[in-house]
C-alpha positions as CSV (number, residue, x, y, z in Angstrom):
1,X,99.2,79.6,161.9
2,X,97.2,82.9,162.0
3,X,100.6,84.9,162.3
4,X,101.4,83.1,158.6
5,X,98.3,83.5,157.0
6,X,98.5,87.3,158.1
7,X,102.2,88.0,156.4
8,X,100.7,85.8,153.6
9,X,98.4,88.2,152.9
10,X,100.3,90.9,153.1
11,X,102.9,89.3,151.2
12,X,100.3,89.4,147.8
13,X,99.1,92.4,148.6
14,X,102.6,94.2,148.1
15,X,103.2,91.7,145.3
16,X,99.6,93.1,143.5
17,X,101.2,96.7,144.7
18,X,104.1,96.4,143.4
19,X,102.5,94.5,139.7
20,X,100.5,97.3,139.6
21,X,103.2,99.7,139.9
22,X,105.2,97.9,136.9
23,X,102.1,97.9,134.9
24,X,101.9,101.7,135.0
25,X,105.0,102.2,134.5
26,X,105.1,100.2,131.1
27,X,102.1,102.4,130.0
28,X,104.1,105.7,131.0
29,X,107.3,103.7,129.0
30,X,104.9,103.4,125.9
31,X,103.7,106.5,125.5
32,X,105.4,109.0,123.2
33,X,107.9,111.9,124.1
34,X,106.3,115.0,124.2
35,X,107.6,118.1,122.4
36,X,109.6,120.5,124.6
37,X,108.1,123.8,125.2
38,X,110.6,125.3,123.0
39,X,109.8,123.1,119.9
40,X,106.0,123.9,120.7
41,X,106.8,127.4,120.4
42,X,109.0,127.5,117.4
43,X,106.1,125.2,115.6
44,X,103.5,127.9,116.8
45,X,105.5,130.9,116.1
46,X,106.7,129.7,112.8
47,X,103.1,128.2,111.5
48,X,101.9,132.2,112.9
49,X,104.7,133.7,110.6
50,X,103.9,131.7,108.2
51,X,100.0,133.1,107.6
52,X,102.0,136.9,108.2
53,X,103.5,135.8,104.8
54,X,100.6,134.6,102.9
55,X,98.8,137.6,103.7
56,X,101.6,140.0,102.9
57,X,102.7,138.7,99.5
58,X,99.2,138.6,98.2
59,X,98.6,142.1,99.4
60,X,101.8,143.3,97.6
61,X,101.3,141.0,94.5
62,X,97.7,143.0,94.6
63,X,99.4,145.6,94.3
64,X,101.9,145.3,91.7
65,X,98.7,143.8,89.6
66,X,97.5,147.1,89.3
67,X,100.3,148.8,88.1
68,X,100.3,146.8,84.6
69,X,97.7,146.7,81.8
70,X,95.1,143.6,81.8
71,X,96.8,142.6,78.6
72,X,100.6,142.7,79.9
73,X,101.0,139.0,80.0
74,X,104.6,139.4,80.7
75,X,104.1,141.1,84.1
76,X,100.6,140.1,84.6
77,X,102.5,136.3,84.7
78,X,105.1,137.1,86.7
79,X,102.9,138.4,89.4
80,X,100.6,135.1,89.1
81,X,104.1,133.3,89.3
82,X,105.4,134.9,92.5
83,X,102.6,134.3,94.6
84,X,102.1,130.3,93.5
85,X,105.5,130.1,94.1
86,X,106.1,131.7,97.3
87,X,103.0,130.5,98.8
88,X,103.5,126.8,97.5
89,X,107.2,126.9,99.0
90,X,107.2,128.7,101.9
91,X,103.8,125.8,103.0
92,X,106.7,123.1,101.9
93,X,109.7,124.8,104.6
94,X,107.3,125.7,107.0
95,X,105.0,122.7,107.6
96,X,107.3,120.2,108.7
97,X,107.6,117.5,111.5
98,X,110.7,119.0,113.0
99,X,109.8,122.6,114.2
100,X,113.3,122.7,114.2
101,X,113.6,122.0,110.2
102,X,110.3,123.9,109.9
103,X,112.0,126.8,111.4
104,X,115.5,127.1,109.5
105,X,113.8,126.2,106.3
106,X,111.8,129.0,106.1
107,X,114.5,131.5,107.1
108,X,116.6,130.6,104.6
109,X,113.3,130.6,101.8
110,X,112.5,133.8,103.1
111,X,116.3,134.8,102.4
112,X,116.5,133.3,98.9
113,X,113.3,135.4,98.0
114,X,114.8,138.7,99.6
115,X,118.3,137.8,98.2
116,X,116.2,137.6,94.6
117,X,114.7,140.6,94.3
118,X,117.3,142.6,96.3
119,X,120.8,141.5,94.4
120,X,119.3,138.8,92.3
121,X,117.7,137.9,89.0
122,X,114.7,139.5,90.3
123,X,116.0,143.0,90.8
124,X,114.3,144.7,87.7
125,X,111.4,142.4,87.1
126,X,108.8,144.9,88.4
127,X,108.5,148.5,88.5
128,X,108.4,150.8,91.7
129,X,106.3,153.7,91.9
130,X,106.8,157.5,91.5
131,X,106.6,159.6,94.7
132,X,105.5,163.0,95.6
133,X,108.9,164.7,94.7
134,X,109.4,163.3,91.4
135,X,111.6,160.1,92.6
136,X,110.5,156.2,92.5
137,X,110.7,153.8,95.4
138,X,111.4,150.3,94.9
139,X,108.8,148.0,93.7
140,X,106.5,146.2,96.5
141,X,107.8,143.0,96.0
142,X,111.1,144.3,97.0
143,X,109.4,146.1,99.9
144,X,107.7,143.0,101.2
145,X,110.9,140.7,101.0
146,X,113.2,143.1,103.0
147,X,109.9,143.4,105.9
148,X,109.7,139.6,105.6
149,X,113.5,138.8,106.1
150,X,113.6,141.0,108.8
151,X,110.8,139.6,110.6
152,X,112.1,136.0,110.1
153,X,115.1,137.1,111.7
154,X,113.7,138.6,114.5
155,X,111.5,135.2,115.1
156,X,114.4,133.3,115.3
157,X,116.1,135.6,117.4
158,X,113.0,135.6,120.2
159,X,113.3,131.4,119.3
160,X,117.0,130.4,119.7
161,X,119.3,130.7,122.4
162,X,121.9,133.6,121.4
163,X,124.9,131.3,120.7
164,X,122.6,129.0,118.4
165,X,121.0,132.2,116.8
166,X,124.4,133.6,115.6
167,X,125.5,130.1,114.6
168,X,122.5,129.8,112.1
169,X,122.7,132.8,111.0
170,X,126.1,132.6,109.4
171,X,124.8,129.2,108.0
172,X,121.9,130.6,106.7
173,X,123.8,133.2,105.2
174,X,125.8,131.1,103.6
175,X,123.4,128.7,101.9
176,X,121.6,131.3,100.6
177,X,125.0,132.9,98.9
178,X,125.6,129.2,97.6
179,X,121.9,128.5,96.3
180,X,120.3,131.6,95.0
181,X,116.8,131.8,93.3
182,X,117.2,131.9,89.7
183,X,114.0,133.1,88.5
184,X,110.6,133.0,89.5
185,X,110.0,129.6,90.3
186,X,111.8,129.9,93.7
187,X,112.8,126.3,93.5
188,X,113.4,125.9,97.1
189,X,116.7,124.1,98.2
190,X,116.4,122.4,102.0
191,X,118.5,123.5,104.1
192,X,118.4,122.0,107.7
193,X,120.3,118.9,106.7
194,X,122.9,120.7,105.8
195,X,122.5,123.1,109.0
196,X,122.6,119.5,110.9
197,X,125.8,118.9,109.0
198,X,127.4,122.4,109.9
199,X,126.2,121.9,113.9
200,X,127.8,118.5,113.5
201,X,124.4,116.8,114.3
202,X,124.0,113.4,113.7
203,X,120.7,112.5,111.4
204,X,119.1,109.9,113.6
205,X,119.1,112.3,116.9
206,X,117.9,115.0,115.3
207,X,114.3,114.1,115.2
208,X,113.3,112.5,118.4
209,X,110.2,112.0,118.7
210,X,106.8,112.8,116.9
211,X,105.1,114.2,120.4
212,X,101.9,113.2,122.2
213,X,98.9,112.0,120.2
214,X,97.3,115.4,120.9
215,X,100.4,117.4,119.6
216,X,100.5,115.0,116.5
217,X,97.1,115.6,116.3
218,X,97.2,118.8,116.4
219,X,99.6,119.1,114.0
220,X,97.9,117.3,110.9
221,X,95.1,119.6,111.9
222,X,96.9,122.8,110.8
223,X,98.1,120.7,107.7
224,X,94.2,120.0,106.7
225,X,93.6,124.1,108.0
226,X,96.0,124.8,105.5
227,X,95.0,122.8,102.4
228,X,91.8,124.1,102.8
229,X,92.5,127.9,102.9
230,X,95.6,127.4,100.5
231,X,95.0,125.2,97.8
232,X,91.7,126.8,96.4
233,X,93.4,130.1,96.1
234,X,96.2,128.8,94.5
235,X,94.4,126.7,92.2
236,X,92.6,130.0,91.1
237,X,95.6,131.4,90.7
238,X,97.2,128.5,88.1
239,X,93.8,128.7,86.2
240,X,94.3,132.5,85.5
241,X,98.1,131.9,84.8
242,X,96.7,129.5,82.1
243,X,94.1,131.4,80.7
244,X,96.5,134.1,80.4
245,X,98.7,132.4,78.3
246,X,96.5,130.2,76.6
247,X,97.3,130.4,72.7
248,X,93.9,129.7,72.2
249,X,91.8,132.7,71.6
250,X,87.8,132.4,71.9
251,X,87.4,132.6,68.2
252,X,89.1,129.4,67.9
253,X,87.6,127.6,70.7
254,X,84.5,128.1,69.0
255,X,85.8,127.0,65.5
256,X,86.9,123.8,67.2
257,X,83.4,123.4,69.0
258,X,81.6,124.0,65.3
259,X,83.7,121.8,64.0
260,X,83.4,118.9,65.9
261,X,79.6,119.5,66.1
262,X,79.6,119.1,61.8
263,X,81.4,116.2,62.3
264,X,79.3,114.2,64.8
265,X,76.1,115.7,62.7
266,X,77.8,113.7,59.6
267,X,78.3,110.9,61.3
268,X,74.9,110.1,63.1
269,X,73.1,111.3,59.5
270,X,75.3,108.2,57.9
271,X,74.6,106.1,61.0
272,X,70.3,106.5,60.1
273,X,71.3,106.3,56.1
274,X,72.8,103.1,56.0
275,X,71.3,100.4,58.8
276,X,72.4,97.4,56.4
277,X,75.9,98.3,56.8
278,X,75.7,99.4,60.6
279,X,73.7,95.9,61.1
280,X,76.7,94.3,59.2
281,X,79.5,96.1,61.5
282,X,77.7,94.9,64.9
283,X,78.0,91.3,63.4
284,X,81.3,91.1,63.0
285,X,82.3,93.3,65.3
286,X,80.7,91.0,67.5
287,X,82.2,87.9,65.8
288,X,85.7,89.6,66.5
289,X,85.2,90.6,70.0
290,X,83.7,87.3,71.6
291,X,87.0,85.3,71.4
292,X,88.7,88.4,73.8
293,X,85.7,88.7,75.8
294,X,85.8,84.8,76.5
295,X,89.5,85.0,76.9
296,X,89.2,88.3,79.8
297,X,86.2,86.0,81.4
298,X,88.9,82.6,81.5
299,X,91.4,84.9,83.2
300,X,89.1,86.6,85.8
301,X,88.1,83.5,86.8
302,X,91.8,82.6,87.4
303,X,92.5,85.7,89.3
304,X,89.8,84.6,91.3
305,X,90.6,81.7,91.8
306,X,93.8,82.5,93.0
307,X,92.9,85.3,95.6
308,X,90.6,83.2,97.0
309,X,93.4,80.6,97.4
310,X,95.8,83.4,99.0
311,X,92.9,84.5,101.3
312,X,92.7,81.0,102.5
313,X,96.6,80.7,103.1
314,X,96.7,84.1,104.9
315,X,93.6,83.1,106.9
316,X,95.2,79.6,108.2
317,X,98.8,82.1,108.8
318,X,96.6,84.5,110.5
319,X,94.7,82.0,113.0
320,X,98.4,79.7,113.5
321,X,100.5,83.3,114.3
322,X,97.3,83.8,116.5
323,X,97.8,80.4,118.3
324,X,101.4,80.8,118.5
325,X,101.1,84.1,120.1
326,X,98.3,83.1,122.5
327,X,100.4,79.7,123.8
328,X,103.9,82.3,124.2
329,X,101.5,84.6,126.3
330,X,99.8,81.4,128.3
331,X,103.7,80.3,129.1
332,X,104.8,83.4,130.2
333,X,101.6,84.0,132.1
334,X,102.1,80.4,134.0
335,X,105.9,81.3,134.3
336,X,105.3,85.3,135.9
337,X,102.7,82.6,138.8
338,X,105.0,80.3,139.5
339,X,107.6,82.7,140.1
340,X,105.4,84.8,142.2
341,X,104.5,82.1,144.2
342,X,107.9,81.0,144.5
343,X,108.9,84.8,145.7
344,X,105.8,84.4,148.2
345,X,106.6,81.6,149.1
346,X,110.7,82.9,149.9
347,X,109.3,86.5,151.5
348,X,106.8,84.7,154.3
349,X,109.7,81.6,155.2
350,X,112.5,85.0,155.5
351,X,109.7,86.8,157.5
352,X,108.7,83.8,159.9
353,X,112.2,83.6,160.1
354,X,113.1,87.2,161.0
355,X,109.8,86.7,163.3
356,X,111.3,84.1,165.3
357,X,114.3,85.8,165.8
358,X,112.7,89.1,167.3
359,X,110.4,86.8,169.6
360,X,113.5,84.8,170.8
361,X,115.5,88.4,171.1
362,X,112.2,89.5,172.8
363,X,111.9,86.9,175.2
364,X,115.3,86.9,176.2
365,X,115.8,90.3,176.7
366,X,112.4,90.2,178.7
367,X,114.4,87.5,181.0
368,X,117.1,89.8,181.4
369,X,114.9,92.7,183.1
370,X,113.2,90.9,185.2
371,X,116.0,89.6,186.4
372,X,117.3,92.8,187.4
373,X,114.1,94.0,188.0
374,X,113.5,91.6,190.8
375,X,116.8,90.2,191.9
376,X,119.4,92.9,191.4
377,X,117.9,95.0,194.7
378,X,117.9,91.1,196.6
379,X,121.2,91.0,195.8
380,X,122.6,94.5,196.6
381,X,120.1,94.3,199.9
382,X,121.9,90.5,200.7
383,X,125.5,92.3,200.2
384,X,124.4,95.5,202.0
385,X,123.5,93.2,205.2
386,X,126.3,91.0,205.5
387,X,128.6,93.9,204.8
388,X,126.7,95.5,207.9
389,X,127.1,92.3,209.8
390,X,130.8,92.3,209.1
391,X,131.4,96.0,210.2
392,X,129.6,95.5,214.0
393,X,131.1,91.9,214.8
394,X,134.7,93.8,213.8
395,X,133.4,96.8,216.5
396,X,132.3,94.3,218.9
């Protein structure tokens, strides 16, 4: 009885082991894919990039700012144009789930924009500057476009393996010679579905998984990082765009403001110069209103009514799903005992079995040696003698 209640024990405890083991392994099951360490780095890198080309189109739009009067709205626009639109479409390629999607989007917005002012619409929109010996360079929008392309290239160079890298490449070629910018609003065109398309990629495997909670974590924290630094600038920007092109001169603002101030004079003046007919508009406007302010009251208090009637049903669906969900987890929880006991139950009957054999093996083979232990050099001794006796009564 003490041999069973020993292998009963150890029976559970491997069982508890072994529940144990399944349990961690359904939490390692739940948890979500992490990013690879390339898609880290292509999210890094490109998010990097991306600030390289804030800075640099501000610092060249600076630039070109300068080079026109304060009252050029024309090119004083355009410059107010490019970098709301750059800024607000390259945050739009860039700051994507997929780094993936993140990364070809960008290459081909930096493309478009390059594309634009290279060979594009955009060619002749600002003027470049006159050098030492008499000749002028292209503008700095052009400059800044050809750096940025460049660097985008080389980033996806140092990202992609070099079979992928020429693959995109043409692609990204391509798209940008089928969807050009067309003027200064840069309406970006994505691209990566269609780069999934040209890579035959189907849709559904392209994004995999969202990465750990730190990495997701970490990633609306650059969105919020952005927002922040982004949108006040570019909200400063629109408001100068605005007043720059506001038909509105200050003259007339203030003719509208001395307008309106005449006007609300003459109408408090006849407000205090005729109480009998101001008296007389509160009664009937009061006779008027009370019908629809009865008839709003009536159907709040219906509305009322009827949430609190809904709240009630979704309360008594709420505590029945509840129920429902608590008897399915007592089952299965009953069910997952009996059939561990029943395996318990099966292991220690197959191990008292197994025991049994290996004492009976045991025993018998412990027969066997002492049986040759003690009686095999009896016999050979008996067989030895007579064998003796036989040889001196044949010499006799």
């Amino acid at each position: 009885m003490s041999i069973r209640h020993f292998f009963l024990g150890l029976v559970l405890s491997a069982s508890a082991l072994l529940s144990g083991c399944s349990l961690l392994e359904l939490k390692i099951d739940t948890q979500t894919v992490p990013l690879t360490q390339q898609e880290l780095n292509m999210r890094i890198m490109t998010r990097e990039y991306t600030q390289q080309f804030f800075a640099q189109v501000e610092q060249a739009a600076d630039v070109l700012q300068t080079r026109y009067e304060a009252d050029d709205k024309v090119h004083q626009s355009y410059v107010l144009l490019w970098k709301i639109n750059a800024e607000e479409g390259m945050q739009a390629a860039a700051y994507q789930v997929s780094p993936m999607a993140g990364l070809i989007d960008s290459w081909v917005f930096v493309q478009q924009m390059n594309q634009f002012y290279a060979h594009g619409n955009g060619q002749h929109l600002f003027v470049g500057k006159t050098l030492a010996n008499g000749e002028r360079s292209d503008d700095e929008a052009k400059q800044v476009s050809q750096h940025l392309a460049n660097e985008v290239d080389k980033l996806a160079r140092s990202l992609l393996k070099p079979a992928v890298y020429k693959q995109s490449q043409a692609f990204v070629t391509k798209f940008v010679e089928t969807y050009p910018f067309a003027d200064l609003s840069l309406i970006r065109t994505p691209a990566y579905r269609a780069w999934l398309e040209a890579n035959q990629i189907n849709e559904e495997d392209a994004v995999t998984t969202l990465g750990t909670m730190p990495e997701a974590l970490g990633d609306v924290s650059d969105r919020l990082s952005l927002v922040s630094e982004q949108t006040p600038k570019v909200m400063t920007w629109k408001a100068q765009l605005l007043a720059l092109n506001s038909s509105a001169s200050i003259a007339q603002v203030n003719q509208a403001l001395d307008s309106l101030k005449v006007t609300s004079d003459a109408l408090s003046d006849f407000i205090r110069n005729n109480p009998e007919y101001m008296g007389h508009l509160a009664e009937e406007m009061a006779l008027h209103l009370q019908p629809l302010v009865e008839d709003i009251d009536k159907k709040t208090e219906a509305r009322l009514v009827q949430l609190s009637e809904e709240r009630q049903a979704l309360e008594t669906m709420v505590a029945r799903e509840r129920q429902e969900v608590a008897s399915i987890i007592s089952q299965e929880r009953e069910r997952f005992a009996q059939d561990l006991d029943h395996v318990s139950q099966e292991v220690v009957t197959l191990a008292m079995d197994k025991l049994i054999e290996l004492v009976k093996s045991t025993i018998l083979y412990f027969v066997l040696f002492i049986i040759v232990i003690f009686f095999a050099p009896l016999g050979i001794g008996y067989l030895l003698g007579k064998r003796a006796a036989v040889k001196t009564k044949a010499v006799s």
